[in-house]
N, C-alpha and C positions, 0 to 999 in steps of 0.2 A: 109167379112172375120172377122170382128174387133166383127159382134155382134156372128157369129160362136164360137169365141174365149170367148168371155162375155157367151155363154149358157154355154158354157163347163165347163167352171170353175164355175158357179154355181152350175151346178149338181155335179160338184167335191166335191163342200165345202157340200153340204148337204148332201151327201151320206158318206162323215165323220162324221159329228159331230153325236151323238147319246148318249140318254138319259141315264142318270147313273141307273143302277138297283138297288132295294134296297133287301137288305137282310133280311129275316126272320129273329126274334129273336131269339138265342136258347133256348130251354127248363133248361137245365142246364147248371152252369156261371163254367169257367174254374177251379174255387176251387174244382170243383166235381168232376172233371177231375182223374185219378191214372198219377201218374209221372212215367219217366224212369229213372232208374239211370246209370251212366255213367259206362261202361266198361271199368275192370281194367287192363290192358298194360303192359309187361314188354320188355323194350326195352334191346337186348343183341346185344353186338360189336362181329365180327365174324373176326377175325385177318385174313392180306392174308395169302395164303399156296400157298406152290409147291405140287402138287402129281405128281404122274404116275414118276419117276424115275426122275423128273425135266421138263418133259415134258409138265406140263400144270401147269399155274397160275389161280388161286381162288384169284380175290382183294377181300379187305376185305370190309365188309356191315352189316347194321343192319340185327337184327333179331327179329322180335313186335311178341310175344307171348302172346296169348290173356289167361289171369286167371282167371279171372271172366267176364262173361256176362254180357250185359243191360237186367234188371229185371222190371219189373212191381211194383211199390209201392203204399201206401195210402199215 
């Protein structure tokens, strides 16, 4: 039973461990790279409301308006 349990765990531990891969280098270094720039946000407060004659509550919650886009740059 004991060397049953000694195989197993052998093949456990070796069917884990595994050799690190190595990475190609790449052609061009991250300075080559275009950046993105950050998109510009506007966050607006939307106060609660009653509508429909009092009948329904709106709590109040942001509103992120997006104004400008993430662009491509040099």
């Amino acid at each position: 039973m004991s060397q049953l349990l000694i195989a197993t765990l052998v093949l456990l531990l070796s069917a884990c461990q595994s050799n690190p891969k190595t990475k190609a280098a790449p052609d061009k270094t991250d300075a080559d790279a275009p950046k993105l720039t950050k998109p510009v946000v506007r966050k607006i407060w939307v106060p609660p409301q009653i509508e429909d004659d009092g009948k329904v509550f709106r709590d109040g919650h942001y509103k992120y308006l997006l104004e400008r886009e993430s662009v491509w740059s040099r």
